[in-house]
C-alpha positions in Angstrom: 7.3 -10.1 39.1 8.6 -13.5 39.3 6.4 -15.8 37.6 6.8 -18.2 40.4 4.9 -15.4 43.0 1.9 -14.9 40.2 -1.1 -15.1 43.3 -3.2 -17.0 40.2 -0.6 -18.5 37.9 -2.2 -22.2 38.0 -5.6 -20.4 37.1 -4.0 -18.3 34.3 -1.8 -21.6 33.5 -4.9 -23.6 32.9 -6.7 -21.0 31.2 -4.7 -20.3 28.4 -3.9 -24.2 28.0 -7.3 -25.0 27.0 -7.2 -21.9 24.9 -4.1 -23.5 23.0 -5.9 -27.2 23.1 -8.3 -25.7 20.4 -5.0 -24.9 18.7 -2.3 -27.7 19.3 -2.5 -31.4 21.1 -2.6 -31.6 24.9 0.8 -32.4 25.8 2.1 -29.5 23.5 -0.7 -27.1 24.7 0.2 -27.4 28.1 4.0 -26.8 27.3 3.3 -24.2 25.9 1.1 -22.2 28.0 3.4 -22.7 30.9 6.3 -21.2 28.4 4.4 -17.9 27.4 2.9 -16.8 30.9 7.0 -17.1 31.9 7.7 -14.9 29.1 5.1 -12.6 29.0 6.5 -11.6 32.7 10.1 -11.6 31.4 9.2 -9.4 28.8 6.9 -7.0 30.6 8.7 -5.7 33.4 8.1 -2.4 35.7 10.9 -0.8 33.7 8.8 -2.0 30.0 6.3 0.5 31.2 8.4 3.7 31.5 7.5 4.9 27.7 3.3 4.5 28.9 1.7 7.9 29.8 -0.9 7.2 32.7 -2.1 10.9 31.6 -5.4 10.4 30.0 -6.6 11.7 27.3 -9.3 12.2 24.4 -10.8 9.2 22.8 -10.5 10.1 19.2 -8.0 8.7 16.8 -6.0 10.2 14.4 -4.5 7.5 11.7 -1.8 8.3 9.7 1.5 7.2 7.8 4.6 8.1 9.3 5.7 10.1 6.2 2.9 11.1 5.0 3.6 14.8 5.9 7.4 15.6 4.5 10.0 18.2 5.2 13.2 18.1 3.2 16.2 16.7 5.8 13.8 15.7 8.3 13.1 12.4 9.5 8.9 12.0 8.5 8.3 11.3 12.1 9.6 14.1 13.6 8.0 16.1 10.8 4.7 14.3 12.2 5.0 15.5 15.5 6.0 19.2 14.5 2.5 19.0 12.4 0.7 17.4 15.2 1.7 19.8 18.0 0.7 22.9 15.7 -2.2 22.0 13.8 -3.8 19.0 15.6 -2.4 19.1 19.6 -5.5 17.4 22.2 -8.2 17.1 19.5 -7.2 13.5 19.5 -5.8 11.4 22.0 -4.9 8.2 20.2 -2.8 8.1 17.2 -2.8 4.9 15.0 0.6 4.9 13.0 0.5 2.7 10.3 3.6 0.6 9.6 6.8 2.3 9.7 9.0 -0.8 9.9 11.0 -1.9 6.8 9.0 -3.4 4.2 9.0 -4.9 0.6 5.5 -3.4 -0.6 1.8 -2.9 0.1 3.3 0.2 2.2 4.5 -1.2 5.1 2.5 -4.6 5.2 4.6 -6.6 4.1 6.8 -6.8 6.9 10.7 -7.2 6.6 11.5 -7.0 10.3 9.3 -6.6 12.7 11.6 -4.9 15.4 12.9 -2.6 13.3 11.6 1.3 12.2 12.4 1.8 8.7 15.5 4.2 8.8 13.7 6.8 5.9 11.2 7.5 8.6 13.2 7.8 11.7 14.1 5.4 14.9 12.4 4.2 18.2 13.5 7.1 19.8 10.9 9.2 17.5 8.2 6.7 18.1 8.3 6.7 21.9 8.5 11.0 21.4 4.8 10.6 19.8 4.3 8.1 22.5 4.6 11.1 25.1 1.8 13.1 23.6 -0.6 10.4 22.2 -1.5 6.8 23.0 0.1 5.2 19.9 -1.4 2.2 18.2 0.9 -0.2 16.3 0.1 -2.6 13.6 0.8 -6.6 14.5 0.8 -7.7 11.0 0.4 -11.5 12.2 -1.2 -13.2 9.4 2.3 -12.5 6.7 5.4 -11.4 6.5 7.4 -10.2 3.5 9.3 -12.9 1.0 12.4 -10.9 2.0 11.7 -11.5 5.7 14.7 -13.7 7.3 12.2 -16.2 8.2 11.6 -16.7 4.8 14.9 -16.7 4.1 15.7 -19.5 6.2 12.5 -20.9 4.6 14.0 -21.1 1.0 17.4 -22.6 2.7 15.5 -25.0 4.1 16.6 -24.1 7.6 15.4 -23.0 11.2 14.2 -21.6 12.1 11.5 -20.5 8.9 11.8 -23.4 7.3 8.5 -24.5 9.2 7.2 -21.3 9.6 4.9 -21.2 6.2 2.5 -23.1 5.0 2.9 -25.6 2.3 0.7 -28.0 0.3 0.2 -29.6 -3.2 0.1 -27.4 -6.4 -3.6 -28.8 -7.4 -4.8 -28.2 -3.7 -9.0 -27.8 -3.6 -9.5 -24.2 -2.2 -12.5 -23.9 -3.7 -13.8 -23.4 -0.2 -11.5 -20.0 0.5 -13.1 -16.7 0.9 -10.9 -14.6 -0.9 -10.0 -10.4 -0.7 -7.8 -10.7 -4.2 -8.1 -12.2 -7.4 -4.4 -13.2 -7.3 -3.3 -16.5 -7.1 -3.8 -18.3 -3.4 -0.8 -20.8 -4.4 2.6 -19.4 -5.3 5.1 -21.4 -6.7 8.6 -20.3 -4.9 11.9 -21.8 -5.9 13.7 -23.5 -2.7 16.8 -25.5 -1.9 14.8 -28.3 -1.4 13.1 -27.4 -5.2 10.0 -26.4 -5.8 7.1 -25.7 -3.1 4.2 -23.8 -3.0 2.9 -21.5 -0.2 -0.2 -20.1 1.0 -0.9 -16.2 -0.1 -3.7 -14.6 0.8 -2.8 -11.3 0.1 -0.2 -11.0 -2.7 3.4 -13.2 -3.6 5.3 -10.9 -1.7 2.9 -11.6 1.3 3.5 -14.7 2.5 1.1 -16.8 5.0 2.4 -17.9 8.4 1.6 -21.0 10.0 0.0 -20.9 13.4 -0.3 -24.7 13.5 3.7 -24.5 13.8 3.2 -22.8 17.8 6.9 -21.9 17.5 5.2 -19.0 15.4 2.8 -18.0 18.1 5.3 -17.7 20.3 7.4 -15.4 18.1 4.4 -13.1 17.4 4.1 -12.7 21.6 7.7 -11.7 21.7 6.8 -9.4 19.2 3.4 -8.1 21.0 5.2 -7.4 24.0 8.2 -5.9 22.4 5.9 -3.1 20.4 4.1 -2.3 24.3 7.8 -1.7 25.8 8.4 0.4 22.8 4.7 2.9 23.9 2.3 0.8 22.2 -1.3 1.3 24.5 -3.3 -0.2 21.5 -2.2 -3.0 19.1 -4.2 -3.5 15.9 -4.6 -7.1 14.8 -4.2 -6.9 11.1 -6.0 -9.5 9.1 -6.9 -11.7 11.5 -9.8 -13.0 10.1 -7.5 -14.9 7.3 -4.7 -15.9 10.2 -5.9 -20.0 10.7 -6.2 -22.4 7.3 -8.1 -25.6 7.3 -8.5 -26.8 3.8 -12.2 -27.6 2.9 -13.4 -24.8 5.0 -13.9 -20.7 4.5 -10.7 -20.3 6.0 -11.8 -17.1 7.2 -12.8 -16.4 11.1 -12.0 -20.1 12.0 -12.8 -20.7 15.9 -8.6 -21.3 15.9 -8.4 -17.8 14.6 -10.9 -16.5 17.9 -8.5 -18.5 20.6 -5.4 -16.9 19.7 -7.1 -13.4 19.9 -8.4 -15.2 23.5 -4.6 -16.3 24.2 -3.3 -12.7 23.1 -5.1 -11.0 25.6 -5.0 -13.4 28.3 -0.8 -13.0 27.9 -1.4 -9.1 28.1 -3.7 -9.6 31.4 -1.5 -11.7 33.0 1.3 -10.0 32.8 -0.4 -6.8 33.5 0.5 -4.6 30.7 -2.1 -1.8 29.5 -2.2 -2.6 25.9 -5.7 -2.8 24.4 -6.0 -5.2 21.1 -7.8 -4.1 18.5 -9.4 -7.0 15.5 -9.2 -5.6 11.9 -11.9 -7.7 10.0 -13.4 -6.7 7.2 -16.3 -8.9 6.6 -20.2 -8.4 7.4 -21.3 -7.4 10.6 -22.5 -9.9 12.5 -18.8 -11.5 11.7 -17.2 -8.5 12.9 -18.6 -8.1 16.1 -18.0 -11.9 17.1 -14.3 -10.4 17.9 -15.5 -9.5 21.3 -16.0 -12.8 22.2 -17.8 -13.0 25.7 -15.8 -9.9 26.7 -12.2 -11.9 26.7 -11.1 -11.1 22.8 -10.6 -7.8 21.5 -11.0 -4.7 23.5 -11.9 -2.6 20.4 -13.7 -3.8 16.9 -13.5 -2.0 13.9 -17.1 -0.4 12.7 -17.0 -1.5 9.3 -20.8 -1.7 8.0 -20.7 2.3 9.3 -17.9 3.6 6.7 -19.8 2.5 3.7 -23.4 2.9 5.3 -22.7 6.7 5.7 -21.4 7.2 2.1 -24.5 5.3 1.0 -26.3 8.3 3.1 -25.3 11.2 1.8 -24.4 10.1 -1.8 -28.6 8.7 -2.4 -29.7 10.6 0.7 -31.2 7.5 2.2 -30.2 6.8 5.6 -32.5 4.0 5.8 -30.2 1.4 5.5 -27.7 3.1 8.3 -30.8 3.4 10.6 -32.0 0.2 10.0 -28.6 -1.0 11.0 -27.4 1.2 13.9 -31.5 0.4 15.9 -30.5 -3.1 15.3 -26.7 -2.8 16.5 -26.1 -4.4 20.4 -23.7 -2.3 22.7 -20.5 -3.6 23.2 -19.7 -5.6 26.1 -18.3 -3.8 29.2 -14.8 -2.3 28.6 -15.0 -3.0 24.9 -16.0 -0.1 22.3 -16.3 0.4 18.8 -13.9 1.9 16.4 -15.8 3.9 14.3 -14.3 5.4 11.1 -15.5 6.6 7.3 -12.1 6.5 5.8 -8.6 4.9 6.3 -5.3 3.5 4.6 -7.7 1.0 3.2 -10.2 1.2 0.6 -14.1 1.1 1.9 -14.9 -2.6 2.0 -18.3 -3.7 0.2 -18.6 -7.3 2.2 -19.6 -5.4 5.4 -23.0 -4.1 3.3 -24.0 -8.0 2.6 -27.7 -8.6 4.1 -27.9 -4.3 5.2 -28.2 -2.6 1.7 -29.9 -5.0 -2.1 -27.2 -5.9 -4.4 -28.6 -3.4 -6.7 -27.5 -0.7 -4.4 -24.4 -1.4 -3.6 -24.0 -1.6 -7.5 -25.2 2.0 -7.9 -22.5 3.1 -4.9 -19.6 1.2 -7.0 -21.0 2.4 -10.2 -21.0 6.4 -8.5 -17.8 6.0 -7.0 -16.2 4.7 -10.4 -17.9 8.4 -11.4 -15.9 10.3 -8.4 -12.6 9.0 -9.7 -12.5 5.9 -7.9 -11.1 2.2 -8.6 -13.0 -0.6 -7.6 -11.1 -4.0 -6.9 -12.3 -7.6 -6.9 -12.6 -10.9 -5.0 -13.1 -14.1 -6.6 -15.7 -16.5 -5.7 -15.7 -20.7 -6.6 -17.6 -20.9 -9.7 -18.5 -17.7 -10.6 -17.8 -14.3 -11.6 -15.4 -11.9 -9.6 -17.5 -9.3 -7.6 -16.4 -6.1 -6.0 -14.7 -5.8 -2.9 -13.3 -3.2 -2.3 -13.2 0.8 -3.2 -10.2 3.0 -3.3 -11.0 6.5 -3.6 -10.0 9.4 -1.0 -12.7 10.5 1.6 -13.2 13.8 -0.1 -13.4 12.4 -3.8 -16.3 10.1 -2.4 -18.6 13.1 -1.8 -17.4 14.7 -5.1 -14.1 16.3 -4.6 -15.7 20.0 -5.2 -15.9 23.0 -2.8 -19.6 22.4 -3.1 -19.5 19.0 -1.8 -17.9 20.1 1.8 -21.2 20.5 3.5 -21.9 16.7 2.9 -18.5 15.9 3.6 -18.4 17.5 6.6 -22.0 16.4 8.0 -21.2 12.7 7.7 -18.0 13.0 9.7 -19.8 14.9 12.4 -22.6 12.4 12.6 -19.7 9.6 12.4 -18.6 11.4 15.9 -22.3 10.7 17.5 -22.0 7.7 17.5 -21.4 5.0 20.1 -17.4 3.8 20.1 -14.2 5.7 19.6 -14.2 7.7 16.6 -11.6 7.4 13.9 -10.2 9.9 11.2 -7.7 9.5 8.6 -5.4 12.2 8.4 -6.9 12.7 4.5 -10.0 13.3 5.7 -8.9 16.7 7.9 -7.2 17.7 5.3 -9.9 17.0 2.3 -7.0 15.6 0.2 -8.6 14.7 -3.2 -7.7 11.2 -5.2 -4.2 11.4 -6.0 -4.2 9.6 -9.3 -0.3 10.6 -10.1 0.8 8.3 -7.3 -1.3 5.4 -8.7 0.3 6.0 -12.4 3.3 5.7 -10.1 3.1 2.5 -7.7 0.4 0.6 -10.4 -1.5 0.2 -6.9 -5.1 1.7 -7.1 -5.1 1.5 -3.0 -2.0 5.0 -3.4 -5.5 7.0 -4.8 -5.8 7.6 -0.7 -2.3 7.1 0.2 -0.5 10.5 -1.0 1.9 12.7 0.8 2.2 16.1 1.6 4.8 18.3 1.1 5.2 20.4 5.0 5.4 23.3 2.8 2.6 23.4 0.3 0.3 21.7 3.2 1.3 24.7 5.7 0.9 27.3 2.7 -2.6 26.2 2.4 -3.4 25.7 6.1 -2.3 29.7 5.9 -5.0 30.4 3.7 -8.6 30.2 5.5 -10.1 29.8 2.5 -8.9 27.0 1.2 -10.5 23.7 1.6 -7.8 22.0 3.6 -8.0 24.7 6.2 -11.9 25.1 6.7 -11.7 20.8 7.1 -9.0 21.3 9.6 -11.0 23.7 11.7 -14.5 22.0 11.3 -12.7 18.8 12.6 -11.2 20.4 15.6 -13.9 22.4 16.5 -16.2 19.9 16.6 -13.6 17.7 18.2 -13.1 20.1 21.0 -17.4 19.6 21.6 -17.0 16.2 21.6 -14.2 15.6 23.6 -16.0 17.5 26.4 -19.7 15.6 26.1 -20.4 12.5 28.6 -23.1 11.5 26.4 -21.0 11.3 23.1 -18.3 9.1 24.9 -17.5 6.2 23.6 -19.5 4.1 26.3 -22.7 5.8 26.4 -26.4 4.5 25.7 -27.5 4.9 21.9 -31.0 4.6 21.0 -31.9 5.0 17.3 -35.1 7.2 16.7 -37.5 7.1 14.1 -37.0 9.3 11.0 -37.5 9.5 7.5 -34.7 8.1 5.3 -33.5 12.0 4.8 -32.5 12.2 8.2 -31.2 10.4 11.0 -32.0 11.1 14.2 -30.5 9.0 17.7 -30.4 9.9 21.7 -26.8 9.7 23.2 -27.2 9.7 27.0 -24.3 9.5 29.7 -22.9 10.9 32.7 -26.0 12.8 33.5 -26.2 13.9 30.0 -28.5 13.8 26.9 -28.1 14.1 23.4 -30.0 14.4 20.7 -28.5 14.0 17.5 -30.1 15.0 14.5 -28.7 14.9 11.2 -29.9 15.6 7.3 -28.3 13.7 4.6 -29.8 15.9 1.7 -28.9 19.1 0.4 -32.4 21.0 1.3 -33.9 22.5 4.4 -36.2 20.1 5.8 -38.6 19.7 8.6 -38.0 16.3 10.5 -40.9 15.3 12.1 -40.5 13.9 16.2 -43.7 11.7 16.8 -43.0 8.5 18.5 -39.6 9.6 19.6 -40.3 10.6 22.9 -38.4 13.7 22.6 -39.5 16.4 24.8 -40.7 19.8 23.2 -39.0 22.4 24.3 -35.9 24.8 23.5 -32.4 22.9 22.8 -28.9 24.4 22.8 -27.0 23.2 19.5 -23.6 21.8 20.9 -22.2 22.4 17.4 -23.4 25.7 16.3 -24.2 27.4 19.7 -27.1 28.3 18.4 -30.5 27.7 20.4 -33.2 25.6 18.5 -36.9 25.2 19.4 -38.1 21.4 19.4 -41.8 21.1 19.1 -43.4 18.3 16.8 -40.7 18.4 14.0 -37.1 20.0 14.1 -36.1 22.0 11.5 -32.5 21.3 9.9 -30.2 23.3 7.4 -28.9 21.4 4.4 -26.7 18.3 5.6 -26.6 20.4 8.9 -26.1 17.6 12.2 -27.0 18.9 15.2 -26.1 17.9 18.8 -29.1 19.2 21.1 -28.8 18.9 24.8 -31.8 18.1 26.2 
C-alpha cells in the first residue's frame, strides 16, 4: 500500500508524533513520525508476508539456542528442526530462538550484525524452514550492540554514521542514581580517534549502550524490526528494555521515554499491518513488569517474572503462600495481551521480581539452597551499600536437586506453571532435565553457561532411546501433558483465573473458558495430603483428572498424591 492511500495516515501520523514528542523536540518529532509510517509500508509489503503461516497453532513455547542440539557436519539449525519434528512436533506452537546472529560474547547478545545469521549455525533459509512449522520469536537486542559492531566502528573513527550512536559523558559522571544488573563498571574508558571517551555500559565492555536521544538510532532499530518479520518473525522479544532510555540523576531504568518507544514500536507494526506481536523482557518487580502493557497499546505479551522464582520458592520450602498470595492479587491482562509464563530460561532466575512478595530472609534461604544445588549467585551494586544478589544461574533440574528422586517436584511445578493464565514457556533444558553443566563454566569463566550446555544429537538421542532415563521420562511428561493442555479452553492463555483458598502446602485455582472449568489443584510437599475445600465454592461431586485420567471424588477436602497437580473438570 502506498502510504499516500493509508484511509487513516493523518491519525496514525499524529499519533505516533506525540509519541516521539516525549522523545525528541516538536519539529524533529513530527519529521520523524511522517518518515517511519513511510517506511514501515516500504518495508512491509504483501510479498514481506510470504514466510508468515496463517495456520494456527498451540500456544506454548519452546525456547532454545540454535546449536544447542549438535550433529557433526550439520548446520545446528537444521539439526534443530530434525530434533523438533521427531521428539517435540505440535506440543508447542511458538518457538523462541535465542540469538543466532554473529556476536562477540554473552552468547549471542552482543550483537555484531544484526541482519546477519551466524554462519556456524546456518542461514535465513534455515530460519524461515522453522518458520514453516512454528511461529518463531526473534530477539531485538535494542538497548546494545557489540564493540565490534560497525557502528561502533565508525564510532571509534569518529565517523557516521556511529559516531553519534552511543552515549558519552564525563569520566566522574554522578550515577549514583542507576539501578544496576552487574557489578561491572557503568563507564568504560575506550580509546578513539578523537582520544579518549567514555561510554555508557550497562551490561558488560563489550556491550555497549545505544542512544535513543540520537532518533537516527530509532529509526535503524525499525528497519531492523521490520526486516526480522519479513524474515518469519510472528513475535519479537524486546530485550532489556527496561535499561534502553538514560537520564542522569534518575533510576535510569523504565523511564516513561523507555514506554513511548515500546508505544511507537507497535503503533509502526499496526500501521503497516504486519502480525508481529512484541514481547517486553523486564526483569524487575512486578508491578514494574506489568506496566509494559500500557493501556493495551505497548506490548502484546509480558514476561511472568515473579512466577519463575515464586514456584521454586514452592516446592523447595513447600510454601506456596507467597505464590498464592501473589497470583489472588495478580489483574488479568488487558484484551489481546497475555502473559508469558516460564520457570526457567537462557537467563538465570532473577531475585528483583521477589521484592515486596517473599521477607528478605527468605529469599536469603532460596540463594543460600541454591548455592547448595550447585548454583552461582551473581550480584548488583547498590549507591552506598553492599552488593546484593541478583541473579541465580543454575539449570531447572539442579534447582529441585538434580537427583532421580527430585523428578516428582520437578515435574509438578512445571505442570502447575501450565495452569496458569498466559502462554506458557519452557526451556528446552527443562524437557530434557539437563543438570548444571559446570565444565562449560570452567570453560567460558561465565556462571550464566551452568544452564547454557549443548547436546551432542547422538548421546541426547541414545538417552531419549532409553525410557528410563531421566531425559526421556521429562520428555514424555512434558508432551503428554502438553497434548491436555493444548486441547483445554479453560487452560488457554486468555481464560478467567480465580485463586482459591488453601493451605501454604497446596495450591489450589479455577481456570474457566469456552464453556469449560478447571480446577487445579496442586501439592508442593512430598506427602499425601488432604486439602481441605471450604470457602472455595467448589462443588462436591466426582471429577475427571485431565492429567492422570483418573476419576477423583471431591467432597469437603481433595486428596492429593505427593507433589501430584491435578486438572479436574468440573
Amino acid at each position: 500500500m502506498q502510504e499516500s492511500n493509508h484511509p487513516q495516515r493523518e491519525a496514525y501520523r499524529n499519533q505516533l508524533a506525540t509519541l516521539l514528542e516525549r522523545l525528541y523536540e516538536r519539529a524533529v518529532a513530527e519529521r520523524l513520525a511522517a518518515e517511519l509510517l513511510a517506511l514501515a509500508l516500504d518495508l512491509w509489503t504483501p510479498s514481506a508476508a510470504r514466510h508468515q503461516s496463517a495456520q494456527p497453532r498451540p500456544e506454548c513455547m519452546l525456547i532454545t539456542y540454535a546449536d544447542t542440539i549438535a550433529a557433526e557436519g550439520e548446520a545446528p539449525l537444521r539439526t534443530l528442526v530434525r530434533f523438533l519434528d521427531r521428539h517435540v512436533g505440535d506440543s508447542v506452537g511458538c518457538l523462541h530462538l535465542l540469538p543466532f546472529f554473529p556476536s562477540s560474547s554473552d552468547d549471542g547478545f552482543a550483537v555484531i550484525d544484526y541482519r546477519r545469521v551466524d554462519h556456524r549455525v546456518g542461514s535465513w533459509e534455515d530460519v524461515r524452514a522453522l518458520a514453516e512449522r512454528y511461529d518463531p520469536m526473534f530477539d531485538l537486542v535494542i538497548n546494545h550492540c557489540s564493540r565490534e559492531n560497525l557502528w561502533f566502528t565508525d564510532f571509534v573513527s569518529d565517523r557516521e554514521p556511529g559516531r553519534h550512536y552511543f552515549i558519552t559523558l564525563p569520566e566522574r559522571s554522578d550515577v549514583s542514581a542507576v539501578i544496576r544488573p552487574r557489578t561491572s563498571p557503568l563507564i568504560s574508558a575506550v580509546p578513539t580517534y578523537a582520544g579518549i571517551r567514555h561510554v555508557w555500559t550497562t551490561f558488560s565492555d563489550d556491550q555497549i549502550d545505544l542512544d535513543f536521544a540520537n532518533p537516527q538510532v530509532l529509526r535503524e532499530f525499525v528497519e531492523i524490526l521490520f526486516f526480522y518479520a519479513t524474515q518469519g518473525a510472528r513475535l519479537i522479544r524486546l530485550d532489556a528494555i527496561a535499561f534502553l532510555w538514560k537520564r542522569l540523576g534518575t533510576s535510569c531504568m523504565n523511564l516513561p521515554e523507555s514506554h513511548a518507544v515500546v508505544k511507537a514500536l507497535r503503533l509502526l507494526l499496526v500501521y503497516a499491518g504486519a502480525d508481529v506481536k512484541l514481547v517486553t523482557e523486564t526483569n524487575v518487580p512486578h508491578w514494574e513488569n506489568v506496566s509494559y502493557f500500557g493501556d493495551g497499546d505497548e506490548a502484546h505479551m509480558v514476561y511472568q517474572f515473579s512466577l519463575a522464582p515464586l514456584l521454586l520458592y514452592s516446592y523447595v520450602f513447600g510454601d506456596a503462600g507467597p505464590l498464592a498470595a501473589w497470583a489472588k492479587a495478580l489483574q488479568p491482562p488487558p484484551p489481546g495481551g497475555a502473559y508469558l509464563n516460564f520457570i526457567a530460561s537462557h537467563d538465570g532466575i532473577g531475585l528483583r521480581p521477589l521484592e515486596g512478595l517473599v521477607p528478605e530472609d527468605g529469599i536469603a534461604r532460596l540463594v543460600e539452597r541454591m548455592r547448595e544445588q550447585g548454583g552461582f549467585v551473581t550480584l548488583r551494586t547498590r549507591s552506598g551499600r553492599p552488593p546484593i544478589p541478583y541473579e541465580i544461574n543454575i539449570s531447572p533440574f539442579s534447582a529441585f536437586g538434580g537427583e532421580e528422586r527430585n523428578l516428582p517436584a520437578y515435574l509438578g511445578a512445571h505442570s502447575l506453571l501450565m495452569s496458569f493464565q498466559g502462554v506458557p514457556a519452557l526451556y528446552i533444558h527443562s524437557l530434557l532435565a539437563t543438570p548444571n553443566d559446570l565444565d562449560l563454566v570452567e570453560q567460558t569463566g561465565r556462571t550464566r553457561s551452568v544452564n547454557r550446555g549443548r547436546w551432542s544429537l547422538d548421546h541426547l538421542e541414545a538417552q531419549l532411546a532409553d525410557p528410563a532415563s531421566i531425559p526421556a521420562r521429562t520428555l514424555d511428561h512434558f508432551r503428554r501433558a502438553l497434548a491436555c493442555r493444548n486441547t483445554q479452553p479453560a487452560l488457554s492463555a486468555d481464560a478467567a483465573q480465580t485463586v482459591l483458598p488453601s493451605p501454604p502446602t497446596a495450591f489450589l485455582m479455577q481456570r474457566e473458558g469456552g464453556g469449560q472449568r478447571i480446577l487445579v489443584a496442586a501439592s508442593v510437599v512430598g506427602e499425601r495430603q488432604s486439602v481441605p475445600l471450604a470457602g472455595s465454592g467448589v462443588t462436591p461431586g466426582t471429577y475427571t483428572d485431565l492429567l492422570s485420567g483418573e476419576r477423583k471424588a471431591v467432597e469437603r477436602d481433595i486428596e492429593l498424591d505427593p507433589y501430584q497437580v491435578a486438572w479436574l473438570e468440573c
